[in-house]
C-alpha positions in Angstrom: 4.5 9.5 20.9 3.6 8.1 17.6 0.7 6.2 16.5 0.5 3.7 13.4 -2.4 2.4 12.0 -2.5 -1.1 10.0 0.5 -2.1 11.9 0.2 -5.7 11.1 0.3 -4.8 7.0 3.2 -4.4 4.9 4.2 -0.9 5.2 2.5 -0.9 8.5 5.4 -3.5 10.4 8.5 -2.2 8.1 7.4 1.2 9.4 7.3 0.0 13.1 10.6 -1.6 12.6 12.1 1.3 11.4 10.9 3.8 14.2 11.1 1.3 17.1 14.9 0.5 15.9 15.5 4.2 16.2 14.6 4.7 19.3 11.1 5.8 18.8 8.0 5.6 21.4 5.2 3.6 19.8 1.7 2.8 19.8 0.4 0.3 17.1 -3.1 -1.0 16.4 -4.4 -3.8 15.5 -7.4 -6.1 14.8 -6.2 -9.9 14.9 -3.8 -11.0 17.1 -2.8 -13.5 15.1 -0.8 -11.4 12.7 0.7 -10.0 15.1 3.5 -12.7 13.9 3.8 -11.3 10.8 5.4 -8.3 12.4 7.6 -10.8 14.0 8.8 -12.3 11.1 9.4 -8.7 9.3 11.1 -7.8 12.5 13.4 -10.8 12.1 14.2 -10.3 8.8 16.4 -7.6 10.2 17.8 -7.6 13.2 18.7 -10.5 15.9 16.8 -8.9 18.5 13.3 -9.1 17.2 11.9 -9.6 20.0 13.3 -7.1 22.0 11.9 -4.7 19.4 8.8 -6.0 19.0 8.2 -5.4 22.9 8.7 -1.8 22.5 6.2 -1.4 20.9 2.6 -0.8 23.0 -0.3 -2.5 21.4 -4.1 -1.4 21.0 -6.3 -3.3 19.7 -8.7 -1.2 18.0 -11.2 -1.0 14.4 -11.5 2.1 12.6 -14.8 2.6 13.5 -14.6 1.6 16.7 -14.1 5.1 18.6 -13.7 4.4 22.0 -11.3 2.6 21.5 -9.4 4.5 18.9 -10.0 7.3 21.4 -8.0 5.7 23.8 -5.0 4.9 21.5 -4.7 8.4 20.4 -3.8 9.4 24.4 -0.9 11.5 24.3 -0.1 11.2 20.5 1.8 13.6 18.5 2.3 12.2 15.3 0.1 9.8 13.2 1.1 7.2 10.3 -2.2 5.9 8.8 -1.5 2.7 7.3 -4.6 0.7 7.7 -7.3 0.1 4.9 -8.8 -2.7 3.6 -7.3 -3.6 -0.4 -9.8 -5.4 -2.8 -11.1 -5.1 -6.1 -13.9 -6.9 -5.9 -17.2 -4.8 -6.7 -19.1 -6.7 -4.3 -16.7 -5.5 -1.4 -17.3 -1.6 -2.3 -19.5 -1.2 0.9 -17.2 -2.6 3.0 -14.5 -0.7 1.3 -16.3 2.4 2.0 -16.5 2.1 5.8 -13.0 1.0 6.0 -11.3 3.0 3.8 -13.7 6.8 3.8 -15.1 6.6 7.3 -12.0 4.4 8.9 -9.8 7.2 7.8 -12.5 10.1 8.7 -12.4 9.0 12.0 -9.0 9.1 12.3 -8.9 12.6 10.8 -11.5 13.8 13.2 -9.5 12.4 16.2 -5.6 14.0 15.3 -8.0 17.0 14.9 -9.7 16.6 18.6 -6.3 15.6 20.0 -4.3 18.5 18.5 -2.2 15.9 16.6 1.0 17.7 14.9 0.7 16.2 11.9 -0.7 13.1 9.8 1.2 10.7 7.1 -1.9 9.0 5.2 -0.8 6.2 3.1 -3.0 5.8 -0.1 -1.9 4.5 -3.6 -1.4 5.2 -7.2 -4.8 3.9 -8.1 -6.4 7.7 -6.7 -4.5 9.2 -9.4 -5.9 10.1 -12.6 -5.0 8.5 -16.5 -2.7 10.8 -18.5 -3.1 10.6 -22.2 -1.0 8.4 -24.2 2.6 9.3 -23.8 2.6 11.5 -20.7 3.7 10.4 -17.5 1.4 10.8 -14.7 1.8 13.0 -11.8 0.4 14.5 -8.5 -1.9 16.7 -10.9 -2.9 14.2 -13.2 -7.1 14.7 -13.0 -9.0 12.4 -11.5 -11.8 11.7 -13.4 -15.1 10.7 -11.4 -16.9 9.2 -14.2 -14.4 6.4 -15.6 -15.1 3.1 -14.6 -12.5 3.1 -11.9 -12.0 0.1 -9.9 -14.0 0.2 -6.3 -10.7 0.3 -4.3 -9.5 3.4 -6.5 -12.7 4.9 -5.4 -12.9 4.5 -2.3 -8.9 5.6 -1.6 -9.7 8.7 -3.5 -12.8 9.1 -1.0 -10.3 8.9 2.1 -7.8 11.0 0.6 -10.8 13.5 0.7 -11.1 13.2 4.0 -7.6 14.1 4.9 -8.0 17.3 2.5 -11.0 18.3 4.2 -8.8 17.7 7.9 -6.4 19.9 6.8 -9.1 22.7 5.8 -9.5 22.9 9.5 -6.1 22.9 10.7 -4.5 19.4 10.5 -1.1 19.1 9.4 -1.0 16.3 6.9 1.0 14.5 4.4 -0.1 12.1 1.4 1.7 9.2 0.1 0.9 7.2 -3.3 2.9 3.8 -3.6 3.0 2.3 -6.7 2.7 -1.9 -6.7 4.8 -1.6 -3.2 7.3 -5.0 -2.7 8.5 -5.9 0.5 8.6 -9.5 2.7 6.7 -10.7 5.2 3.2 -11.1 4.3 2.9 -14.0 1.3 -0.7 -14.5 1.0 -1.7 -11.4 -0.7 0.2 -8.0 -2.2 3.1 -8.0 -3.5 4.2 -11.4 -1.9 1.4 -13.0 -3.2 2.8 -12.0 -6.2 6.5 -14.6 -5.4 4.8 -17.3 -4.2 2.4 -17.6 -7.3 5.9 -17.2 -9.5 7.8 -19.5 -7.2 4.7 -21.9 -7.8 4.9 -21.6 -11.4 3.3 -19.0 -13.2 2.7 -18.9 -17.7 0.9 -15.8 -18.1 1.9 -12.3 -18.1 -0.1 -9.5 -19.6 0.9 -6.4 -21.5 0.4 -3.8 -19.2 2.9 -1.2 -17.4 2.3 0.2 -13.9 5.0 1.4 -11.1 7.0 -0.2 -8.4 8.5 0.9 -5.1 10.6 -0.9 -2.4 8.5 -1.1 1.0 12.2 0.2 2.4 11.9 3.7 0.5 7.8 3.8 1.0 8.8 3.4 5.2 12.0 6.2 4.7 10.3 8.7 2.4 7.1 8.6 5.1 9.7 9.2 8.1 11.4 11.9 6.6 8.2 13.7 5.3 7.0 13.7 8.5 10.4 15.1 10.1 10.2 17.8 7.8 8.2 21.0 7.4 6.5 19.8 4.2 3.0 20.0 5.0 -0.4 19.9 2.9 1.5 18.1 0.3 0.6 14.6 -2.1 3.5 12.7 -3.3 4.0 9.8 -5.7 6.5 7.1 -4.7 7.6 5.0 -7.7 10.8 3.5 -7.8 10.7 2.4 -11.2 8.0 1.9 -14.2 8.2 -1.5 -15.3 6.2 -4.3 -17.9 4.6 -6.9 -15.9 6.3 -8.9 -18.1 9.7 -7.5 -16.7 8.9 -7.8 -13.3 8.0 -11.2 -13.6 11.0 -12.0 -15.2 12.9 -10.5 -12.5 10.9 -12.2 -9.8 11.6 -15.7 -11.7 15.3 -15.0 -12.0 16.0 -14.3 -8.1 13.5 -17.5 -7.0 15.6 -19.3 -9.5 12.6 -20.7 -11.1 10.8 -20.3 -14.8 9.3 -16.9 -16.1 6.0 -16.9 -17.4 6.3 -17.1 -21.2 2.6 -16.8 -22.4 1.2 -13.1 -23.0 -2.5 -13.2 -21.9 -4.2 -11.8 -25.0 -6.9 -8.5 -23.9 -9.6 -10.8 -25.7 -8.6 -13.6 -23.1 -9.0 -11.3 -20.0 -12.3 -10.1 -21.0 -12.8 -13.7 -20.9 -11.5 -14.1 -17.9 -13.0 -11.4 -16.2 -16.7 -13.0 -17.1 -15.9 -16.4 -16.2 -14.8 -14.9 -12.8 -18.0 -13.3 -12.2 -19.6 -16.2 -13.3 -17.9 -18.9 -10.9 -18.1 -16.1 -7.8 -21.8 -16.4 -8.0 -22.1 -20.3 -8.4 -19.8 -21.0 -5.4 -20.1 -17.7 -3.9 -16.3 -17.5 -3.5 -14.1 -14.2 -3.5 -13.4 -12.8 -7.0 -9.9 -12.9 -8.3 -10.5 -11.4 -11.6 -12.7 -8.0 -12.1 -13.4 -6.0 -14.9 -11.7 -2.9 -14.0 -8.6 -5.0 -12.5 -8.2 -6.8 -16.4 -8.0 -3.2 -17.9 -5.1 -2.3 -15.1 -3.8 -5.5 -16.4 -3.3 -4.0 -20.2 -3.1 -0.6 -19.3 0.8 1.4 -19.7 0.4 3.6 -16.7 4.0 5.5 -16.3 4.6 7.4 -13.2 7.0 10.3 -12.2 9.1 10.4 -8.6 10.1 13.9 -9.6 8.5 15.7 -6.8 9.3 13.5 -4.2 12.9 13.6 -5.2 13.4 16.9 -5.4 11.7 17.7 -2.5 13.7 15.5 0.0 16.7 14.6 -2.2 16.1 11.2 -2.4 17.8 8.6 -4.3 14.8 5.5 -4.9 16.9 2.0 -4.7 16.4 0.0 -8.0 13.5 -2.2 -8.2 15.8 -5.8 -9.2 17.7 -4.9 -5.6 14.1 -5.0 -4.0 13.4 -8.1 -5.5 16.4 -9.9 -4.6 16.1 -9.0 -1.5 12.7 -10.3 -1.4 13.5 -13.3 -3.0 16.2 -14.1 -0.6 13.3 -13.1 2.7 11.3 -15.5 0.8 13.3 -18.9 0.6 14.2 -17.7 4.4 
């Protein structure tokens, strides 16, 4: 039997539909029941019987750190998608972030260990990787370097990867995925979707940075596969295509049939930005939107490569303005 983690997320229910609807036994956790809908609505996205999928599916509701009850999910489980973490950039949240994301995924680790799980996929993101010098594409072995200022959700993904690493030094089998900015339907308060609804809403700024993109679709296949085949011990970088944020919006606009953004946000103006942020957050004690480390992503060129990935399994990624339309189209649904 399978288990998936962060089942209510993004990859999490695109992954759930795509096992239950091959016939898959599955065990999902969750925290809130409430979003339990939001793998509803993914489910019906795709198929006419969304319900009758969704009921295949046996649901735990569980924490990370909660190991009684994460002990009692991981009864007769064989393989192990680990989905959940908790994604913000606010420095504020870095505590939090590290008990989700390093001992949340520690405790998993140490449970596929104690329940002779055959092997783990561990979803974790670009944002581990290192910065290649100007020009070079980044890869798998692009260093990681400790001492940059790296954003507190880089950190602390890099911290669980470590944790995985250190499962397989005594005798997990484990895979590694890093997702690029990941776009997929279904969840339009934050991610990706987020990202349509502010467009849709009417957005004027774009900045000058570069960064990755994948389709949640190949993310969800390329994790199935990996975990199919005898690649084991292995990172992998999933990035569709490499795109300006100024492209992507452009895109985005196009297939909501509404206005780009047509204002560059200047570096000088995020730097701004970024202050003001910190400023407001501690007047009204509200969540940050803006941090300092997120503004440099912003007006960073980070290229990525798919070459090992692709090689490895053969895969052909599907092009980014498909995922969007497709998006798009989930989205005035």
């Amino acid at each position: 039997m399978i288990l998936v983690t962060g089942g209510t997320g993004l990859v999490g229910s695109h992954l759930l539909y795509q096992l239950v609807n091959n016939n898959e036994q599955v065990k999902a956790i969750y925290r809130n029941k409430k979003k339990l809908e939001i793998v509803k609505k993914v489910f019906s996205y795709y198929s006419e019987n969304s319900e009758i999928l969704f009921n295949k599916i046996t649901w735990i509701q569980a924490d990370l750190l909660d190991i009684p009850a994460l002990s009692e999910a991981f009864i007769d489980i064989s393989h192990v998608y680990h989905c959940a973490a908790f994604v913000s950039f606010e420095p504020n949240k870095y505590h939090l972030l590290r008990k989700t994301n390093i001992d949340g995924t520690a405790n998993i680790v140490n449970l596929c260990i104690a329940s002779n799980v055959e092997k783990l996929c561990y979803v974790s993101s670009v944002a581990t990787l290192g910065k290649a010098s100007l020009g070079k594409t980044i890869d798998e072995n692009t260093y990681w370097n400790p001492e940059a200022d790296n954003s507190v959700y880089g950190i602390t993904k890099y911290g669980a990867e470590i944790e995985v690493w250190r499962g397989t030094q005594e005798g997990l089998n484990a895979v590694i995925v890093n997702p690029g900015v990941i776009i997929g339907g279904g969840i339009w308060n934050h991610g990706s979707g987020f990202i349509f609804k502010k467009v849709y809403k009417g957005l004027s700024y774009y900045t000058k940075g570069h960064v990755g993109y994948v389709g949640v679709s190949d993310v969800v296949s390329i994790m199935t596969k990996l975990m199919k085949s005898d690649i084991i011990n292995e990172r992998f970088i999933l990035v569709s295509e490499n795109l300006s944020y100024k492209t992507f919006l452009s895109l985005v606009a196009k297939h909501l049939n509404v206005q780009p953004p047509t204002k560059k946000a200047s570096d000088f103006l995020l730097q701004i930005g970024w202050r003001l942020d910190w400023l407001y957050s501690k007047i009204t004690r509200k969540r940050r939107s803006l941090s300092k480390q997120l503004a440099h992503t912003l007006t960073s060129k980070s290229i990525y490569t798919n070459a090992k990935i692709a090689d490895a399994l053969n895969y052909n990624f599907s092009a980014i303005e498909d995922e969007i339309l497709k998006v798009a189209k989930q989205f005035h649904k």
